[in-house]
C-alpha positions as CSV (number, residue, x, y, z in Angstrom):
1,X,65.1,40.8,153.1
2,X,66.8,41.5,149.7
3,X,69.6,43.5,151.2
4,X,70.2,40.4,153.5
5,X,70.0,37.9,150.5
6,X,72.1,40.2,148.3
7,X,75.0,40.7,151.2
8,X,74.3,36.5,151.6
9,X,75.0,36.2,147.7
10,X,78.3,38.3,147.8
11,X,79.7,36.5,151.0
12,X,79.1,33.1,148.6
13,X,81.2,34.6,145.8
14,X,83.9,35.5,148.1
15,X,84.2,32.2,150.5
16,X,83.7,30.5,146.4
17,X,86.2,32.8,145.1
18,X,89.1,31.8,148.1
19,X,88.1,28.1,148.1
20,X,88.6,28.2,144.4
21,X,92.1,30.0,144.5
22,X,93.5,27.5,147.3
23,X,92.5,24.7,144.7
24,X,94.1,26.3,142.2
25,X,97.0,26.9,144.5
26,X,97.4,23.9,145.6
27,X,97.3,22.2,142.7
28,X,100.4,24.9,141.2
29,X,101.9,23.7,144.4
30,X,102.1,19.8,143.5
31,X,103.8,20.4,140.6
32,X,106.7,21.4,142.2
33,X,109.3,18.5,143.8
34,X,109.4,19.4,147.0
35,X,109.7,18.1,150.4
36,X,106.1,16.7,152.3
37,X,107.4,19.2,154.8
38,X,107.9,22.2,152.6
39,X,104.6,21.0,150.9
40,X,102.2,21.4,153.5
41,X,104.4,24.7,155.0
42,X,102.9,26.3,151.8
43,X,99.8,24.8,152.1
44,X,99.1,26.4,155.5
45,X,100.4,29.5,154.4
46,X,98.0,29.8,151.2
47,X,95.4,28.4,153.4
48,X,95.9,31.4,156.3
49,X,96.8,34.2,153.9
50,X,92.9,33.3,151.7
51,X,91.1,33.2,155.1
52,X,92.8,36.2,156.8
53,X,92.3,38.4,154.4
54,X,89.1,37.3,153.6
55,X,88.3,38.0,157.6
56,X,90.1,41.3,158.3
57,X,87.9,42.8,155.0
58,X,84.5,41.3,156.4
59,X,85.4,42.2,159.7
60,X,86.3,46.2,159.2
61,X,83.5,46.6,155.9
62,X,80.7,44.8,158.1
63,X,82.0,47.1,161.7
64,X,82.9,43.4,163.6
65,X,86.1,45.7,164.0
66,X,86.1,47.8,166.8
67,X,88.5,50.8,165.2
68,X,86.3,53.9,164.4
69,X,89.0,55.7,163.0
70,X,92.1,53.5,162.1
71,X,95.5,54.7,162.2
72,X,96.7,55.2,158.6
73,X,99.4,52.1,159.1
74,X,96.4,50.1,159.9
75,X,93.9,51.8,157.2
76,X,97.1,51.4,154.1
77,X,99.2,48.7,155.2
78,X,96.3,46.4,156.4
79,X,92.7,47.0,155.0
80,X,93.1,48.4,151.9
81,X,95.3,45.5,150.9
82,X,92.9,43.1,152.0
83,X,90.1,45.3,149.8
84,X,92.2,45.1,147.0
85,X,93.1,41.5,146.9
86,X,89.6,40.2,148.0
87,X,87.5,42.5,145.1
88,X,90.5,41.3,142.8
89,X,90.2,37.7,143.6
90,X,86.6,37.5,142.8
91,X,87.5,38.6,139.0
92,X,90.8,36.3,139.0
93,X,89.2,33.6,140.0
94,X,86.5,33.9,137.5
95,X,89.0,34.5,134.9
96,X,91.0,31.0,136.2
97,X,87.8,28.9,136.2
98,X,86.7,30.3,132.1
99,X,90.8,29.6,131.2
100,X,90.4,26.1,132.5
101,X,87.1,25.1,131.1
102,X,88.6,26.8,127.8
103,X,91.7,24.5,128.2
104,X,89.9,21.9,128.6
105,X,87.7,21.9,125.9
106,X,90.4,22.9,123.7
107,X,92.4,20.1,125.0
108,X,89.1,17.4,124.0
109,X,88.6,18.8,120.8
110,X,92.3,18.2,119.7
111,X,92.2,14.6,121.1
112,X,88.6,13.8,118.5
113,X,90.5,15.0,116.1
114,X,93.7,13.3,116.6
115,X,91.9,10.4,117.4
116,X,89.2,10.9,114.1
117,X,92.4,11.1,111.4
118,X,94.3,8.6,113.6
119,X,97.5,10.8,113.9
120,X,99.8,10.3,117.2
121,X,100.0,13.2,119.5
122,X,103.1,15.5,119.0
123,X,105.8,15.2,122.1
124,X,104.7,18.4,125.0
125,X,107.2,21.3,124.2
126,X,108.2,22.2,127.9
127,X,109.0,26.1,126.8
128,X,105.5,26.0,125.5
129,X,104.2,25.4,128.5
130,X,106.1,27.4,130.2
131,X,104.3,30.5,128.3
132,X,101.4,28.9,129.1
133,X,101.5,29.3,132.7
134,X,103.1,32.7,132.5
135,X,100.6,34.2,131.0
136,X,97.8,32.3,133.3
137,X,99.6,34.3,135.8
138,X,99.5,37.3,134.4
139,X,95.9,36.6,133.6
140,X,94.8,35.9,137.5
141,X,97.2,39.4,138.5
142,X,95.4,41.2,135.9
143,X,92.5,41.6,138.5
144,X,94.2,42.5,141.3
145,X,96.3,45.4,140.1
146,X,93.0,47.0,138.6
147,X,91.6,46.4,142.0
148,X,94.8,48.3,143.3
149,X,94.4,51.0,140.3
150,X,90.7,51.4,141.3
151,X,91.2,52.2,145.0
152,X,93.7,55.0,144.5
153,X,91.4,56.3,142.0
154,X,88.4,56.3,144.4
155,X,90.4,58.3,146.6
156,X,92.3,60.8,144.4
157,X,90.4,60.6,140.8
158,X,87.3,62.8,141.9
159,X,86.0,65.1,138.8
160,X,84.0,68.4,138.5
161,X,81.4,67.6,136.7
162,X,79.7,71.2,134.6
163,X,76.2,70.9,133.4
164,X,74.4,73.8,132.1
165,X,70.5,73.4,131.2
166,X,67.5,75.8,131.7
167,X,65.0,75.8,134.4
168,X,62.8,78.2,132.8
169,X,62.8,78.5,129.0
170,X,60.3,81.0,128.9
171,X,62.2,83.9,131.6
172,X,65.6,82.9,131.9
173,X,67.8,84.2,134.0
174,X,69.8,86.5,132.7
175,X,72.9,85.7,135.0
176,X,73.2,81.8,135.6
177,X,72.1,80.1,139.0
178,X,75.6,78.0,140.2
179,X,73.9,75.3,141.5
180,X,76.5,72.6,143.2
181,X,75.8,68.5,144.2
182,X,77.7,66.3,146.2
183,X,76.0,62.7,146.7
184,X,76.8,59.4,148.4
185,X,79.2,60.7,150.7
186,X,79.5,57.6,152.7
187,X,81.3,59.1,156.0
188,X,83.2,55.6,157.3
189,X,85.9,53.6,157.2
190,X,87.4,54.8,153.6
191,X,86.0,58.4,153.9
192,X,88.1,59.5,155.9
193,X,87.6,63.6,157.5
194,X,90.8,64.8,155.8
195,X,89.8,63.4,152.4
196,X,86.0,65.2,152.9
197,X,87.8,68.5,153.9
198,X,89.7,68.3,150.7
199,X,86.8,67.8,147.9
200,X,84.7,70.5,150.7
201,X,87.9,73.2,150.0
202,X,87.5,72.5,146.1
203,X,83.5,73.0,146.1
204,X,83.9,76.5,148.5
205,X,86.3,77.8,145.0
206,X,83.3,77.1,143.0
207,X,81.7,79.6,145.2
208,X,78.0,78.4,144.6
209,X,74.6,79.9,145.0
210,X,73.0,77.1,146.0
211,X,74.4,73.6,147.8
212,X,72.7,70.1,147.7
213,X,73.6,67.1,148.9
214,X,71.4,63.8,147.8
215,X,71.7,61.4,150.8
216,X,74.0,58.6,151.7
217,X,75.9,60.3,154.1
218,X,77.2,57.6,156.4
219,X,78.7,54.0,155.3
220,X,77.8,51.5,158.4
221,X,78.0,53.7,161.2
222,X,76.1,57.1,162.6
223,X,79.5,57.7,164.4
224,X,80.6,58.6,161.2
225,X,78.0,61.4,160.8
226,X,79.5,64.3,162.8
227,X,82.8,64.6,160.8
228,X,80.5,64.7,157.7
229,X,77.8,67.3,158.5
230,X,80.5,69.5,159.8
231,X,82.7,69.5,156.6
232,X,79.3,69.9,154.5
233,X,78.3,72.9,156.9
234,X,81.7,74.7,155.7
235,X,80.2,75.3,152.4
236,X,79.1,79.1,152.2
237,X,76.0,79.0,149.8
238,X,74.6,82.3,148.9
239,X,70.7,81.3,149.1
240,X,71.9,77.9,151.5
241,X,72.1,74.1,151.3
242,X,69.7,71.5,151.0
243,X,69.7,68.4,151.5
244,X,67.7,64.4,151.3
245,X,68.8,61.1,153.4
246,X,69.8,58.1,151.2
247,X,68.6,54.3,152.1
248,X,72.0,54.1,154.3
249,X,71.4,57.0,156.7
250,X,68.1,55.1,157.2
251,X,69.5,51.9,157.5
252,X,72.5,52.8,160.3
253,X,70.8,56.0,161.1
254,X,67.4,57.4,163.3
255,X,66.2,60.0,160.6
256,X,64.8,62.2,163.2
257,X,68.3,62.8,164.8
258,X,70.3,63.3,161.5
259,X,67.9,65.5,160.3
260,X,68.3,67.4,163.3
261,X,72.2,66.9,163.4
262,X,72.1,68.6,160.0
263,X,69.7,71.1,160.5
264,X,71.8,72.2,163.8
265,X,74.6,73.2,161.1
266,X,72.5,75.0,159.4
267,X,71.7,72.4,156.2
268,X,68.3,72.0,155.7
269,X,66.7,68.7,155.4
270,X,64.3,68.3,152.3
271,X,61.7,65.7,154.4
272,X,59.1,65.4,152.0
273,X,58.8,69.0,151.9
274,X,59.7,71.9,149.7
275,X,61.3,75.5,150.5
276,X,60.9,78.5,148.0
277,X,64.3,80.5,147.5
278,X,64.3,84.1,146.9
279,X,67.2,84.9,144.5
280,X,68.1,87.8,142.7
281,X,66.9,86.5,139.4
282,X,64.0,85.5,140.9
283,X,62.3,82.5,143.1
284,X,62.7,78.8,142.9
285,X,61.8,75.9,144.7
286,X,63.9,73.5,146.3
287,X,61.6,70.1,147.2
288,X,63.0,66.9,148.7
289,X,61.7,64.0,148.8
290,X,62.6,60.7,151.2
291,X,64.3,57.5,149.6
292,X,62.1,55.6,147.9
293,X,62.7,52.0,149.0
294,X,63.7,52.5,152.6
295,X,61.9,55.6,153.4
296,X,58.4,57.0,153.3
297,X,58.4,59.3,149.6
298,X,55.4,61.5,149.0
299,X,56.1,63.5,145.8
300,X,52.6,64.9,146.9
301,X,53.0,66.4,150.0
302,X,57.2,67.7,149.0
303,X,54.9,69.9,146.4
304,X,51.7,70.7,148.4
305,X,50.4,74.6,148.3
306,X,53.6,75.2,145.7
307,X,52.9,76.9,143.1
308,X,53.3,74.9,139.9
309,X,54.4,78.0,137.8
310,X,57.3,78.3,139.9
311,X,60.8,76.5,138.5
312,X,61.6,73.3,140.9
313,X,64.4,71.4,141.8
314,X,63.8,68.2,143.3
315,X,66.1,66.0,145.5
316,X,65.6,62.7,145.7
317,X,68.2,60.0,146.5
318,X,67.2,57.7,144.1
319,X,66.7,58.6,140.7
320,X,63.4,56.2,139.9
321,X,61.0,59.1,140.7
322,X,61.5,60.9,137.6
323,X,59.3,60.1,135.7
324,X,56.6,61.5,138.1
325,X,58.5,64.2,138.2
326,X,58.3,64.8,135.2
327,X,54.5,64.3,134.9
328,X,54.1,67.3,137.6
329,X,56.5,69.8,135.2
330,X,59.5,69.6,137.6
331,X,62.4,71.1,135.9
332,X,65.6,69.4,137.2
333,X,65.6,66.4,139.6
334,X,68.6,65.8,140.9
335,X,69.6,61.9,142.2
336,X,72.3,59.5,143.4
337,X,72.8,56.0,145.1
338,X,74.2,54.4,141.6
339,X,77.8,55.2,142.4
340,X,77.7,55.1,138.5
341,X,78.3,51.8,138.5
342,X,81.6,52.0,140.8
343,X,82.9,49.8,138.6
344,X,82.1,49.9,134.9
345,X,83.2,48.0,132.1
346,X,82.5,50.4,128.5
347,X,83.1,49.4,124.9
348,X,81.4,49.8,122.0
349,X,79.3,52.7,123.2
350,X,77.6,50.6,125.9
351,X,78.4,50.8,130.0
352,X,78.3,47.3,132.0
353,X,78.1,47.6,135.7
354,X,75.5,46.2,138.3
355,X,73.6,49.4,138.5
356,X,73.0,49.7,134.4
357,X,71.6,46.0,134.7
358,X,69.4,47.4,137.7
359,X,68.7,50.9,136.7
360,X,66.7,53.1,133.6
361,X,69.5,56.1,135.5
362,X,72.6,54.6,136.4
363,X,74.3,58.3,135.8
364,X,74.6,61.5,134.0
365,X,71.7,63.3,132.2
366,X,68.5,62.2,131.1
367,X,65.6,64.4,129.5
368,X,61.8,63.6,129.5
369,X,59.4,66.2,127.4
370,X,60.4,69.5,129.3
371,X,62.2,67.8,132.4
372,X,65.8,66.9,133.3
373,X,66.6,64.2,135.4
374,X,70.9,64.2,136.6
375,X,72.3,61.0,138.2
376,X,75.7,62.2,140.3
377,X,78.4,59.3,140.7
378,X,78.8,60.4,143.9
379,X,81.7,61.0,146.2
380,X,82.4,58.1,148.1
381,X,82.3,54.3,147.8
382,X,80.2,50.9,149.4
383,X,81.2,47.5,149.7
384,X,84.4,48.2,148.5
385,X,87.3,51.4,148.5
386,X,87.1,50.4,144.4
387,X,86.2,52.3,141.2
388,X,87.2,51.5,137.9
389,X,85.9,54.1,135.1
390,X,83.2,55.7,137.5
391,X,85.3,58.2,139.2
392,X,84.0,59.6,142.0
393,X,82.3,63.5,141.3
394,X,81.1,66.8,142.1
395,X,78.6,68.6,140.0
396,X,78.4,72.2,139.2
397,X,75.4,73.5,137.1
398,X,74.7,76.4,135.8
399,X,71.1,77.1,135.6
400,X,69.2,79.7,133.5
């Protein structure tokens, strides 16, 4: 019920959004002396360009669209534009409505006090207003080419992230575990199989001991899975890969068959259950929990018969089980779903995005007594082929 009201509230700020910008439009329109003919040509063409756009985005992000696997013509000359300009116009529009109340109360405030001290108003200086609607302009583009900034880097920007924290204080190891994390893969329309196969080639140099991957594997469709859990499967682990389902391989998925999908390649699913590794510096557990809205989590039976002596790394999609983690002496949990933010707005020292208003863990590292709790950003995107200062990430820890 809240994912339907939540999509429900986002298609209301985009049909707002477009009905807002053909006002706007249209009204930039009148000022001009043309024809009635040329006029309402324009008219109709602001009017089909808003709706179009708006229709090929809702169409391909919500699978109305019946292309799997789009040509890249189609996937760059088509729906990334729309992308762009629909996220963009949301924040343009926004910025268009805040100008004009701002101009409006400016312009009410000047005409109390020209009327309060009785003093004519000054003749309109046409070069001022000129500037004026120049910069509005370049106020309402502003959105859109960070929209257009943020999409390339979603796709290119991906960073290695390197964490290095102790699992064991007491016996460390005396040669560091390599530990690597991939989250929120989110297999679909703008993950494509070449761009998986690329970050999969970088993670193989890291050459790690150990492979996890956090859930959200698929975007909107299980026909995206294969081309997913076969890149994954080319990662050569030393002690093997592990891995949890996120809300959307429940929501578009059957658990049951993507668990066996994965386990088929060899990537063990985590399904409230636990595994204990045998490494050369000595054993660990690897525990898995499912997610913890959409799923059936029990932190209980992931840890039953386990001895609690024994260092344990926990994957759970979401990141809100920590704190019980913590309570039961789990040394590293590792999360995702955040995204980071996607798109995060920082200054000051403080992050803005949706998922620091929703989350204690929108990201990074977090400590709690003798337990560590890491938040990746993930690797692909949702709702939109967008990130602004959340790039997308792969992290490499080094465990002792």
């Amino acid at each position: 019920m809240r994912l339907i009201l939540f999509r429900l509230i986002i298609l209301g700020m985009l049909v707002a959004s477009q009905l807002y910008l053909f006002v706007r439009g249209d009204r930039a329109l009148r000022q001009f002396r043309w024809g009635r003919r040329h006029t309402t040509l324009l008219r109709l063409v602001l009017t089909g360009f808003l709706v179009s756009t708006s229709i090929i985005y809702l169409a391909f992000v919500s699978r109305w669209a019946p292309l799997d696997h789009p040509s890249s013509v189609i996937l760059y000359a088509l729906i990334y534009p729309t992308a762009i300009w629909t996220f963009g116009s949301l924040f343009s529009s926004l910025l268009l409505l805040l100008a004009g109340l701002g101009g409006r109360c400016v312009a009410w405030l000047r005409s109390t006090v020209i009327e309060r001290v009785e003093v004519s108003a000054p003749p309109r200086d046409p070069s001022r207003r000129i500037f004026m609607q120049t910069s509005l302009g370049a106020l309402a583009a502003a959105p859109i080419l960070i929209s257009g900034y943020g999409a390339s880097y979603a796709s290119t920007g991906w960073e290695i992230e390197e964490v290095h924290l102790s699992l064991n204080p007491i016996r460390p190891f005396d040669v560091p575990l390599k530990v690597v994390q991939v989250s929120d893969i989110h297999s679909g329309l703008f993950m494509t199989p070449a761009r998986m196969r690329h970050c999969v080639e970088a993670i193989r140099r890291l050459e790690p001991d150990l492979f996890v991957l956090t859930g959200d594997f698929i975007s909107n469709s299980v026909a995206d899975l294969p081309p997913c859990i076969q890149e994954m499967a080319r990662v050569e682990s030393r002690y093997g890969s592990y891995a949890v389902l996120g809300n959307h391989d429940h929501w578009y998925g059957e658990p049951a068959k993507i668990i066996a999908a994965f386990e088929g390649e060899g990537i063990a699913v985590l399904h409230n259950a636990h595994r204990v590794v045998e490494t050369d510096r000595g054993a660990i557990a690897i525990a898995g929990i499912e997610d913890l809205r959409v799923g059936r989590p029990d932190l209980h039976q992931a840890l039953d018969n386990l001895n609690p002596t024994l260092p344990t790394i926990l994957l759970s999609h979401r990141p809100e089980i920590f704190p019980q983690a913590a309570a039961r002496n789990i040394a590293l949990t590792l999360s995702g779903h955040y995204h980071g933010g996607q798109v995060k707005v920082s200054a000051l020292g403080l992050s803005v995005s949706l998922a620091h208003l929703l989350s204690s863990y929108p990201e990074g590292l977090y400590r709690l007594r003798n337990s560590h709790l890491y938040v990746n950003r993930g690797l692909g995107t949702t709702g939109t082929p967008i990130r602004v200062n959340a790039s997308p990430e792969i992290t490499l820890f080094h465990l002792t």
